[in-house]
C-alpha positions in Angstrom: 76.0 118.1 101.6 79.2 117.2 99.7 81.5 114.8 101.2 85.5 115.6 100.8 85.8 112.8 98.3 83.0 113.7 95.9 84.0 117.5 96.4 87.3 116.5 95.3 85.8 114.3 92.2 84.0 117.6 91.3 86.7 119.5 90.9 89.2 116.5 89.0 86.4 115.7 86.6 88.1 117.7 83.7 90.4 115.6 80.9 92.7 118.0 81.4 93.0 117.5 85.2 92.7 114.0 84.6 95.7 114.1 82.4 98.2 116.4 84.7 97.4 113.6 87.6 98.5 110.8 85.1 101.6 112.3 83.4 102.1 113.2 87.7 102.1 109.3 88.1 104.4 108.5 84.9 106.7 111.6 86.7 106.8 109.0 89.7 107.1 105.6 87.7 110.4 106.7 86.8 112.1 107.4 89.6 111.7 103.7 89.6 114.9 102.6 87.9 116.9 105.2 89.8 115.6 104.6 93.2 116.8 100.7 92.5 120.2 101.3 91.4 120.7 101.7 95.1 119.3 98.6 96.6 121.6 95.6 97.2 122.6 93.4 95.0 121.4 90.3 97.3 118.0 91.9 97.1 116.2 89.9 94.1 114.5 92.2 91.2 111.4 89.4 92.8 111.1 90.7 96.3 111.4 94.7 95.1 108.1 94.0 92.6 106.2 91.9 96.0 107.0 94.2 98.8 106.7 97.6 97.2 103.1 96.2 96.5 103.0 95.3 100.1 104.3 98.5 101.5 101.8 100.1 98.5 99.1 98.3 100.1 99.9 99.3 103.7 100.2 103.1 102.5 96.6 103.0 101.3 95.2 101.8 104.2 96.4 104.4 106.2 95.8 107.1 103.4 92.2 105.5 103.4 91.3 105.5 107.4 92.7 109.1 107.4 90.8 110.3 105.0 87.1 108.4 105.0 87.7 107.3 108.7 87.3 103.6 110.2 83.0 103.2 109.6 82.7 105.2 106.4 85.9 103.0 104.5 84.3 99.7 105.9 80.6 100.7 104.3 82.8 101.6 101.0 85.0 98.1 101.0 81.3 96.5 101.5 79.9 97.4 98.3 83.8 98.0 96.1 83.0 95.4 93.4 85.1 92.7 94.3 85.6 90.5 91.7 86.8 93.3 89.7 89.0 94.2 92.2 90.4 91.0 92.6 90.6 90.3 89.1 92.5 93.7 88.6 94.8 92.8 91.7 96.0 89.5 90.1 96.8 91.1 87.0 98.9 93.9 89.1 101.1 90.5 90.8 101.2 89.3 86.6 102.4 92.4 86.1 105.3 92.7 88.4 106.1 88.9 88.1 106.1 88.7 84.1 108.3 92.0 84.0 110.8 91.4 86.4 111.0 87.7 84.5 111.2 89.2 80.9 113.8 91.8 82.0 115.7 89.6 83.9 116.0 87.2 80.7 116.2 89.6 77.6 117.6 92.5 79.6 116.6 95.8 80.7 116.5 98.0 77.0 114.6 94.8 75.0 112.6 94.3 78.1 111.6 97.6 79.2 110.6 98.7 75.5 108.2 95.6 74.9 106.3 96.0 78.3 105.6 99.6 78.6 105.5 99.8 74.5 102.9 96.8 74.3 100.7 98.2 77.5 99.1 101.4 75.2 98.3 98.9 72.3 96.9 96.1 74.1 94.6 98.8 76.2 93.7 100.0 72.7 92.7 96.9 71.1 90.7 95.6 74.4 89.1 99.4 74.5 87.8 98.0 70.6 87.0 94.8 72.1 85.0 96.2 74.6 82.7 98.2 72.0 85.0 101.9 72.7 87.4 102.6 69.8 89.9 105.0 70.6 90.1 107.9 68.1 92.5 108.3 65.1 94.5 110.5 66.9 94.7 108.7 70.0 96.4 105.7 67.3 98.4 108.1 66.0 99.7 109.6 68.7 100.0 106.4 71.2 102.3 105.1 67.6 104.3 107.9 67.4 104.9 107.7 71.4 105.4 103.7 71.2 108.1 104.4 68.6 109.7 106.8 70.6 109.7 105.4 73.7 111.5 102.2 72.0 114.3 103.9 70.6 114.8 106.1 73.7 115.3 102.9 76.0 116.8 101.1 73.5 119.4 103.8 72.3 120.5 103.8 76.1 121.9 100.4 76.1 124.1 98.0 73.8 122.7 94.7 75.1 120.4 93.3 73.2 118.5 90.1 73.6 115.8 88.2 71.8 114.6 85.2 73.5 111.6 84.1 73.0 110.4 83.5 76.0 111.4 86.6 77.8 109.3 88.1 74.8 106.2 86.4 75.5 106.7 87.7 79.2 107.3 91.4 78.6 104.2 91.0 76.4 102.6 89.4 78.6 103.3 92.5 81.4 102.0 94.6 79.1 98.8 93.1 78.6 98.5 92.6 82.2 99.0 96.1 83.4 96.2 97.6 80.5 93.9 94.9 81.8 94.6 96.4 85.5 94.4 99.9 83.9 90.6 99.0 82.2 89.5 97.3 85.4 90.5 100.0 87.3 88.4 102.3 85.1 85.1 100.3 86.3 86.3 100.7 89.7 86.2 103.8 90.0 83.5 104.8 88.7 81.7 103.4 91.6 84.0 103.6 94.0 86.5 106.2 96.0 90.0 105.6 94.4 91.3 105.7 98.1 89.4 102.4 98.5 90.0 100.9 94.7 94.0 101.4 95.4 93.4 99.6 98.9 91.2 96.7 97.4 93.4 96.2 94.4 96.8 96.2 96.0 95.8 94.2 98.9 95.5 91.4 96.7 97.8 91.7 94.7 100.4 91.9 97.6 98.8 88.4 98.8 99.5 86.5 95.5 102.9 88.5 94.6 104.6 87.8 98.3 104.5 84.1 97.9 105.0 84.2 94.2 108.0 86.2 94.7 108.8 83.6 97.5 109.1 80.6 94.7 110.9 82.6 92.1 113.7 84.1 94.8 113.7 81.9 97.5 113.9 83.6 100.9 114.3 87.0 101.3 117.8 89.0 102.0 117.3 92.2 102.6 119.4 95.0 104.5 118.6 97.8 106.0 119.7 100.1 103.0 117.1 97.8 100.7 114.3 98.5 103.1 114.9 102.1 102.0 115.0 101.2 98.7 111.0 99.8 99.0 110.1 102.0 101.1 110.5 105.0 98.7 109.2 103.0 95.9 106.6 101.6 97.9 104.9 104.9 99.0 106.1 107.3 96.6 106.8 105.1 93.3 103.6 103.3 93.5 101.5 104.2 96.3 101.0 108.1 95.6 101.7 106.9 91.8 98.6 104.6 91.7 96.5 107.3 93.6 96.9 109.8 91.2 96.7 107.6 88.6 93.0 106.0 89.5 91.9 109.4 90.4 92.8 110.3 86.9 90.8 107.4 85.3 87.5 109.3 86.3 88.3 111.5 83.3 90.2 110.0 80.9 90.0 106.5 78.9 91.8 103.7 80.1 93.3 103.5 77.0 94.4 107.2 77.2 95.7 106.3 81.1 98.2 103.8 79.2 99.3 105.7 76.8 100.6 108.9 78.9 102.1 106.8 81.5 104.5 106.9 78.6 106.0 109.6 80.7 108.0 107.0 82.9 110.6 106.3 80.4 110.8 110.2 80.1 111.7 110.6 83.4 114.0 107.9 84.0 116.0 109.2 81.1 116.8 112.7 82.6 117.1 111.1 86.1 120.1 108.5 84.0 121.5 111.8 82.8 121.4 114.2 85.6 121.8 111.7 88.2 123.3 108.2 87.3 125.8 110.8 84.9 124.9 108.5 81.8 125.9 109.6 78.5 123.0 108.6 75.8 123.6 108.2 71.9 121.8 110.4 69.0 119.1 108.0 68.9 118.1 108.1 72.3 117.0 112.3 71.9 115.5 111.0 68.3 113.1 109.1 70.9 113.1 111.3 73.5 111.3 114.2 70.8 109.4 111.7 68.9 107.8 109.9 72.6 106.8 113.7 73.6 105.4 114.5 70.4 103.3 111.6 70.2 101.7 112.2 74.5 101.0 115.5 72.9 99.0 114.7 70.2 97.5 111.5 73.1 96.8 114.8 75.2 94.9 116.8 72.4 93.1 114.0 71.3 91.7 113.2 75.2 90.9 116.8 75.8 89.3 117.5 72.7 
C-alpha cells in the first residue's frame, strides 16, 4: 500500500513536474529583495540570512510532524544520511554568510550577479567532476541565462564595485549553494524531502545563529522586522526549499541551479510593479536573453 509521500513521488517523477516545482521556488526566491525593503534598518542583512533559516527550520518541523506524524518522521531522521545532511547544512550557513558579506562590500548589482551567476557554473563543473556532464544544451542555455541574468541586475543599478575580496565571497556563495543543491540531490533520493529540508536547515540554523552573532553583534529587531522573517522564513525559503528538493527527484542538480535563475526574474517585475523602479534598455536586453536561455535549460532537461 502506497504511503502519501511516495504516492506523491509518483506522481512528481516527471522533468517536467520537476521543473514547474523549481521555476515555483525561483518564483519565491524573489520576493526576497522586496519583502526586505521593509525590514528596519537596525536589522542587520546578518540576522535576516540566520533567522529566516531558523524560522525555515521551525516551518519544516511542523510541516514534517503533520504530514508523516511524530513515530514515522523519527524512523525517517534515523536512517536521513547525516553527514550529507550536515555537510549540505553548513554549506546553506556559507551561503547566507558569504552572500550577505560579498553584497554588503561590492554592493547589491556586482554582488547579486556573481552569486546567483557563479551557482549554475560551479554545479556544472562539480556535475563533470562527479563523472555526470551536463549536455551541450544545458551549457548553452545555463550561458545564455548567466549572461542575462548579469546584465538584468546589473542594468538596474549605477553602483558598481570591484573589490576583491567581496569577489571571492560572492564566488564563494555560489559555490556553496550548488554544493547544497548536489548534496541535496543524494538526499533525496533516499529520503522524504519533508525530512531532507528538516535535517538540512536544522543545522544550518545552528551554525548561522551564532555566526550571524559575531558578524552583527546582538540582535535589534522590531516587531515590523519579525514580519519581515517571518514571510521570508516560511514562504521565501521554507515552501521555497520544499518545492525545490521535491523537484530534485527529477531533475539534475545542475539543471536545479540553473532555473532557479528565475529569482532575479521575479525580483525585477516585483522592482517594477511594486518598488515603482524605472529600469534602463539593458536591463529588458537581460530580462529576454535570461528567459531564453531557462528555455533552452528547460528543453534540454525534458528531452
Amino acid at each position: 500500500m502506497k504511503t502519501p509521500s511516495s504516492t506523491a513521488t509518483t506522481r512528481l517523477a516527471s522533468p517536467l513536474a520537476g521543473t514547474l516545482l523549481v521555476l515555483g521556488a525561483g518564483i519565491l526566491w524573489g520576493t526576497t529583495g522586496t519583502a526586505q525593503s521593509f525590514s528596519p534598518d537596525s536589522l542587520s542583512p546578518y540576522w535576516v540570512g540566520a533567522l529566516r533559516l531558523l524560522v525555515a527550520a521551525v516551518f519544516f518541523v511542523a510541516y514534517a510532524l503533520w504530514l508523516l506524524g511524530p513515530p514515522r518522521l523519527g524512523q525517517e531522521l534515523a536512517t536521513l544520511r547525516w553527514r550529507h545532511a550536515i555537510i549540505a547544512g553548513a554549506c546553506m550557513a556559507a551561503y547566507n554568510l558569504t552572500f550577505f558579506a560579498g553584497v554588503k562590500i561590492t554592493g547589491v548589482a556586482v554582488g547579486t550577479a556573481l552569486a546567483l551567476g557563479s551557482g549554475p557554473i560551479w554545479a556544472g563543473l562539480l556535475q563533470v567532476a562527479a563523472g555526470t556532464r551536463p549536455a551541450a544544451h544545458w551549457w548553452l542555455g545555463t550561458l545564455i541565462a548567466v549572461a542575462g541574468g548579469v546584465l538584468l541586475v546589473l542594468g538596474r543599478s549605477t553602483a558598481m564595485q570591484a573589490d576583491p575580496i567581496g569577489i571571492l565571497l560572492c564566488l564563494a556563495s555560489g559555490l556553496t549553494y550548488a554544493l547544497y543543491a548536489l548534496l541535496n540531490k543524494q538526499l533525496v533520493h533516499r529520503s522524504s524531502p519533508a525530512v531532507t529540508t528538516l535535517g538540512v536547515f536544522a543545522v544550518g540554523a545552528v551554525l548561522a545563529l551564532p555566526a550571524a552573532g559575531l558578524q552583527a553583534g546582538a540582535l535589534q529587531i522590531t516587531l515590523s522586522g519579525w514580519l519581515v522573517i517571518g514571510f521570508l522564513g516560511v514562504a521565501a525559503t521554507g515552501v521555497a526549499y520544499l518545492l525545490f528538493t521535491t523537484g530534485l527527484r527529477s531533475i539534475s542538480a545542475a539543471s536545479g541551479v540553473s532555473l532557479a535563475l528565475m529569482e532575479p526574474v521575479t525580483a525585477f517585475l516585483l522592482a517594477i510593479v511594486v518598488v515603482g523602479e524605472r529600469p534602463g534598455a539593458l536591463a529588458y536586453i537581460g530580462l529576454a536573453a535570461l528567459l531564453l536561455g531557462l528555455a533552452i535549460v528547460i528543453r534540454a532537461e525534458i528531452r
